[in-house]
C-alpha positions in Angstrom: 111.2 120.7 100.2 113.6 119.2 102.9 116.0 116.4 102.1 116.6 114.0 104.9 118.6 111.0 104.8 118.7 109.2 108.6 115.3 108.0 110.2 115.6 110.5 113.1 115.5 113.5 110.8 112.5 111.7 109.1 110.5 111.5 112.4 111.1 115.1 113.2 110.8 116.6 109.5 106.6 114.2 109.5 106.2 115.5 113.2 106.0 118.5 112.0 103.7 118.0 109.2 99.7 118.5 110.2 97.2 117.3 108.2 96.4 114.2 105.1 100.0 112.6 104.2 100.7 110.7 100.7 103.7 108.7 100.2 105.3 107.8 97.0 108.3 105.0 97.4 110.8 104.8 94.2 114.3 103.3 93.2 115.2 106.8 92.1 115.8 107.5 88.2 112.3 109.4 88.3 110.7 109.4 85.0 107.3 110.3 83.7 105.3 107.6 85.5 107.0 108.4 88.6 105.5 111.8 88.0 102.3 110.7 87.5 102.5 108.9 90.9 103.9 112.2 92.8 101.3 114.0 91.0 98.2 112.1 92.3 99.4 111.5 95.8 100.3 115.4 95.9 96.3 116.3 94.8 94.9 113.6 97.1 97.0 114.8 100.5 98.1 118.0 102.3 101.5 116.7 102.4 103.8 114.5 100.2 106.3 112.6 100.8 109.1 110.6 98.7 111.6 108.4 99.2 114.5 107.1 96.7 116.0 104.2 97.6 117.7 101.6 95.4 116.5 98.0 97.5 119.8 95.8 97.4 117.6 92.9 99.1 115.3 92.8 95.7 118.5 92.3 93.5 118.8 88.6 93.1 122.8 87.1 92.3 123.6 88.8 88.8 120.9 91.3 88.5 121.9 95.0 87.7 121.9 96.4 91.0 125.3 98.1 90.4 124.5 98.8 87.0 120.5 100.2 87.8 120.4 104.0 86.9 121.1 106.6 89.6 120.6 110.1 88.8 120.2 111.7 91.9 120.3 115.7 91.1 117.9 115.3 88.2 115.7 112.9 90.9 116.0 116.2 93.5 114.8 118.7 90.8 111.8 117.1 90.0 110.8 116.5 93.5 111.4 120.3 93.9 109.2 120.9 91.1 106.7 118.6 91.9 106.4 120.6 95.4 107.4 117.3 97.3 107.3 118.1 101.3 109.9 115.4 102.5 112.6 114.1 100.4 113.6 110.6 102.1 117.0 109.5 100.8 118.5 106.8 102.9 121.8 105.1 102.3 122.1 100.9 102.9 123.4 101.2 106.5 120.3 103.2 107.3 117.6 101.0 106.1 118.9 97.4 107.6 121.2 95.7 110.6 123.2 92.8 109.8 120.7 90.1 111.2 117.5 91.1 110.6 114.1 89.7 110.7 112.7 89.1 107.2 109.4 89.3 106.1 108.3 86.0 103.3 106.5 86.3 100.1 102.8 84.5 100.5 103.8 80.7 99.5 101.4 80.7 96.4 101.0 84.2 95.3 104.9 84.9 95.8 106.2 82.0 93.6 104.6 82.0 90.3 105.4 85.0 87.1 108.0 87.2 88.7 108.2 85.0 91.8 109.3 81.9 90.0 111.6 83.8 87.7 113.3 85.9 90.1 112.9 83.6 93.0 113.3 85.9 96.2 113.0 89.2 95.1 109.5 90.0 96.3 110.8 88.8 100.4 113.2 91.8 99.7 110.7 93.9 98.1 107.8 93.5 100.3 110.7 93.8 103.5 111.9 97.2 102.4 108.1 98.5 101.4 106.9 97.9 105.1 110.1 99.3 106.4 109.4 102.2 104.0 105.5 102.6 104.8 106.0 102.4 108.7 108.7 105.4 108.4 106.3 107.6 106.2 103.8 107.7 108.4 101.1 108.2 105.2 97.8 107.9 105.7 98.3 107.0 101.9 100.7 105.3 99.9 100.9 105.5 95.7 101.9 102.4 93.4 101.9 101.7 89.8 99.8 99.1 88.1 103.2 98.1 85.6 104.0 96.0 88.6 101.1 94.4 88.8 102.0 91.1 91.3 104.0 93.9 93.5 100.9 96.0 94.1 98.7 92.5 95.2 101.4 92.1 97.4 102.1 95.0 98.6 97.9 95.2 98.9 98.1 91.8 100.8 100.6 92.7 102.9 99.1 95.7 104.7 95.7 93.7 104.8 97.3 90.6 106.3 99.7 92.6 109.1 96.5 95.5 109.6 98.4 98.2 108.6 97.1 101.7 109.1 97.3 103.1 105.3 95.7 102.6 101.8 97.3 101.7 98.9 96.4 103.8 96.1 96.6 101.6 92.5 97.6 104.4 89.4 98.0 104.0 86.0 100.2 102.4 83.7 102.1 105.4 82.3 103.1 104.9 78.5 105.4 106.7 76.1 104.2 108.0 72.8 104.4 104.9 71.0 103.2 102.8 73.6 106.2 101.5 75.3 105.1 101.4 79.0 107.4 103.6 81.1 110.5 102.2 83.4 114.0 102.8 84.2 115.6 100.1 82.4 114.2 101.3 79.2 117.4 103.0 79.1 119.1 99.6 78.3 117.2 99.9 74.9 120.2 100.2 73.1 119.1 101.5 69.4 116.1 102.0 67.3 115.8 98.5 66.8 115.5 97.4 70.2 113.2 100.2 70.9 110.8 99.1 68.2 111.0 95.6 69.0 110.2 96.4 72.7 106.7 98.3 71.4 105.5 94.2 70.5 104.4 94.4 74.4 102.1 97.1 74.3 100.8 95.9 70.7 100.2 92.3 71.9 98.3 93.5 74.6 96.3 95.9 73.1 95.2 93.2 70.1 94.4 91.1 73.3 91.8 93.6 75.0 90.4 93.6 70.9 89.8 89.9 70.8 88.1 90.3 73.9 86.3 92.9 72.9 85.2 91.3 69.9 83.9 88.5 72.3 86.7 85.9 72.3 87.4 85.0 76.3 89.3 81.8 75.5 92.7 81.9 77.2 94.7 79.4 75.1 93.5 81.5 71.7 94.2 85.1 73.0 97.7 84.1 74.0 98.6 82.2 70.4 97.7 85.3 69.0 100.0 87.4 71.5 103.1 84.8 70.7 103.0 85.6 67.3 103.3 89.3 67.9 105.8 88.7 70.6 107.9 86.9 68.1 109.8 89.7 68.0 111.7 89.9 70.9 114.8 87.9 72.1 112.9 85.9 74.4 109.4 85.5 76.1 109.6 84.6 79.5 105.7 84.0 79.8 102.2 85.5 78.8 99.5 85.0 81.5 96.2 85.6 82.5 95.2 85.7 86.0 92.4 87.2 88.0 93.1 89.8 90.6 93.7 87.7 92.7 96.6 86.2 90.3 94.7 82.8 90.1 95.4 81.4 87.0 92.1 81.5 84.4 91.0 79.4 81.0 88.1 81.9 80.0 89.0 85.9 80.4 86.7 87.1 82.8 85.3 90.5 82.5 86.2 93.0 85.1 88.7 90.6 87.2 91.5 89.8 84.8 94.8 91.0 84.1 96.7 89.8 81.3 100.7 90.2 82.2 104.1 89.8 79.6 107.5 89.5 80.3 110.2 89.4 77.8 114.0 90.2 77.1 114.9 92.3 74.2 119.0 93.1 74.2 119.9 94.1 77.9 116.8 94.7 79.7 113.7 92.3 80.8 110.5 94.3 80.4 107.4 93.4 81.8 103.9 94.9 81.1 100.2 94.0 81.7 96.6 95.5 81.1 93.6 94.9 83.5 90.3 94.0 81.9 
């Protein structure tokens, strides 16, 4: 594995790479579901590259971009392990010029769930992840489904601009109590929090059983998700959208995801399950 850290050592280190290339973008802090992404993209491709970047233009005004866990060594060692080919760590300088152009978040699509909470953050998400796809050069590139509006618009973005690579959906990865996987569970401060934050997965899951069980009314799945949720320090919303994240009254089979975001102590989590 190489380490490279300006974009002309990039374009020399993929020039010399022959051959199927899979890309897997992160903010660093790798954990298990990181892994899982590295993992695929390394079994699908001849050659793998990573990149480790923490995105300042997806940090809205009193976020925790200062604060958002960096562990750097431990990151290097897995890649290393995980027989990465190209390790791609940037610094801020590298990735943007004072007056740049800016790419804008579809006007629909971009504003609602984590659009209208954190109004801005996908321009600066979906501006870094085009930056970050052109550099790679990957004929694939690998994205969890945790973040499911990120991935439609991440999906949109390369079908909208015709860009030359396939997005690769993977699974959500959980813990062994069902916590779904992600940095800023390290903000769970004590066993309290922790079990408190396990009310996401559980709502979820009772919500695929009422479906299973035949129930596809909206309004009754989510009363029954609220009250497990009840838990938490705050639910920001519960919503069920198609694939296309248009909002839905009846569950429909196949092309709806159910999504949660809520605040317990520190962190916001947010999870979701596709049915």
């Amino acid at each position: 594995m190489i380490i490279v850290k300006t974009i002309d050592e990039l374009q020399k280190a993929r020039k010399r790479l022959s051959g199927s290339i899979g890309f897997v973008p992160t903010m660093g802090a790798l954990h298990q579901g990181h892994l899982s992404l590295i993992q695929k993209a390394r079994s699908e491709n001849e050659h793998l590259i990573v990149s480790i970047f923490v995105n300042p233009t997806q940090f809205l005004e009193g976020e925790d971009l200062d604060a958002y866990p960096r562990k750097d060594e431990a990151d290097i060692k897995i890649c290393e392990v995980a027989k990465v080919d190209i390790l791609f760590m940037p610094t801020v300088d590298t990735m943007y010029e004072d007056d740049e152009l800016c790419i804008g978040a579809p006007a629909r699509r971009g504003y609602l769930l984590e659009g209208e909470k954190r109004a801005g953050h996908f321009d600066g998400m979906l501006q870094v992840v085009m930056k970050l796809l052109n550099l790679s050069g990957a004929n694939r590139a690998y994205f969890g489904k945790k973040d499911a509006q990120q991935l439609a618009l991440i999906s949109q973005m390369v079908k909208n601009y015709f860009m030359d690579i396939t997005i690769v959906p993977c699974e959500i990865v959980r813990d062994e109590f069902g916590l779904a996987l992600s940095s800023r569970n390290v903000y769970l401060k004590d066993n309290d929090e922790k079990e408190r934050a396990l009310a996401l997965s559980r709502s979820l899951k009772y919500a695929t059983k009422m479906v299973m069980a035949g129930e596809l009314d909206v309004h009754k799945i989510k009363s029954e998700m609220t009250n497990i949720l009840s838990v938490v320090d705050k639910v920001e919303y519960v919503a069920f959208v198609t694939r296309e994240f248009k909002a839905l009254k009846k569950v429909e089979i196949g092309n709806t995801i159910i999504l949660v975001a809520v605040w317990v102590g520190k962190p916001r989590l947010i999870d979701n399950i596709w049915i």
